[in-house]
N, C-alpha and C positions, 0 to 999 in steps of 0.2 A: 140842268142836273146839278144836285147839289156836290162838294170836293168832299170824299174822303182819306184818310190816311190807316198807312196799315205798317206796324213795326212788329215783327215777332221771329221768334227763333223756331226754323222746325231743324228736323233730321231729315234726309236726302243721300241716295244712289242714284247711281247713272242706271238708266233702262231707258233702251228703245220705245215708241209708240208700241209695237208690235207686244215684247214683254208685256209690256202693264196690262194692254188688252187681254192677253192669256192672264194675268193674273188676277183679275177681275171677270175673267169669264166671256168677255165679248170680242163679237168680232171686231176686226178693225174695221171701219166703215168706207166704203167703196169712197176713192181718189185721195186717204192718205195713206201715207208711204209708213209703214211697218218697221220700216228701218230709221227711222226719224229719229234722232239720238235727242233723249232728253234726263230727265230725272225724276223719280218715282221720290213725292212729299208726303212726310207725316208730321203733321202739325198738331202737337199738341195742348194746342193753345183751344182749340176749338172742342165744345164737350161731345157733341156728338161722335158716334166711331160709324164708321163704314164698310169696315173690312176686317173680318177676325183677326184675330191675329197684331195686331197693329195697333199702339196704345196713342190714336188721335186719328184727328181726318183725312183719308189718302188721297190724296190726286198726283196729277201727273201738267209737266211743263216739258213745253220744246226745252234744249240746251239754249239758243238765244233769250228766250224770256227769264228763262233762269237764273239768266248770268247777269240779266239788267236789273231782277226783282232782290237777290241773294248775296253773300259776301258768306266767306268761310269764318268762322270763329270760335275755330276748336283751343287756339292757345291765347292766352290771356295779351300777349303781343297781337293776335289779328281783331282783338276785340277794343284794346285801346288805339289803334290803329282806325277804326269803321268810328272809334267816340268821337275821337282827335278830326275825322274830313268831314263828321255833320256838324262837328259845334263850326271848324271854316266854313262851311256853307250858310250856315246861321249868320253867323260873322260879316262874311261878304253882302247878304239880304238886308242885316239891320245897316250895314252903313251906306248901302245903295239905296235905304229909306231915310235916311237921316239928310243924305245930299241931297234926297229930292225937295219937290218943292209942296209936296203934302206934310213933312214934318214942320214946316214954317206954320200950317193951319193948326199944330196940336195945341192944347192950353200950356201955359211955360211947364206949370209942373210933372205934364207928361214927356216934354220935351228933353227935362233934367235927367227922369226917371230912365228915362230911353238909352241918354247918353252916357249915365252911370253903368249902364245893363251891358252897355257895349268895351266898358274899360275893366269890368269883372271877366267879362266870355273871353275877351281881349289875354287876361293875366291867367287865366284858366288852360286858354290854346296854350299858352308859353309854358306852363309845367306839364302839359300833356305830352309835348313839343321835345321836353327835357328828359320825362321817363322813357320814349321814344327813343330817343338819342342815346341814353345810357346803357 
């Protein structure tokens, strides 16, 4: 299978399995639990609509997957907060590529290029780091 990546902002309640099924009309389907706490998604990133009333595509997530898939970023602090832990993730990746021993096989001037890339994300983390802080 091929890897894809998904990065988007929707809007999001807490509703039971059991709600959403009433609010789309269906029964809950014999052996889950109706009281399953999750969260009712509208994503409007996606053009299609599926449910009146609702300006994007509505589905519904357990609260575990939800909470693995989602991060809150209603205030401009939890938003540079979620910028600031993927550019460290970034961060930690390029230099656990760089120590390996596939960056030794790249041609020098991607080698440079790479390790320029990682002293900008490097000075970038450190003012995020700082507005953070302040």
């Amino acid at each position: 299978m091929k890897q894809y990546q998904m990065h988007n902002t929707v809007t999001a309640d807490p509703m039971t399995r059991g709600e959403y099924n009433a609010l789309r009309g269906w029964t809950v389907p014999a052996g889950e639990n109706p009281d399953d706490a999750g969260f009712l998604i509208v994503n409007p990133s996606v053009s299609e609509r599926n449910l009146a009333g609702y300006d994007g595509y509505v589905s519904w997530l357990p609260q575990e997957a939800f909470a693995e898939l989602y991060r809150e970023a209603d205030t401009w602090e939890q938003r540079l907060k979620i910028e600031a832990d993927e550019l460290a993730e970034k961060i930690n990746k390029l230099s656990a590529f760089i120590d390996g021993d596939s960056f030794d096989k790249l041609p020098k001037e991607q080698r440079n290029m790479l390790s320029q890339q990682l002293i900008f994300m490097s000075a970038y983390a450190e003012v995020l780091k700082n507005r953070l802080a302040a």
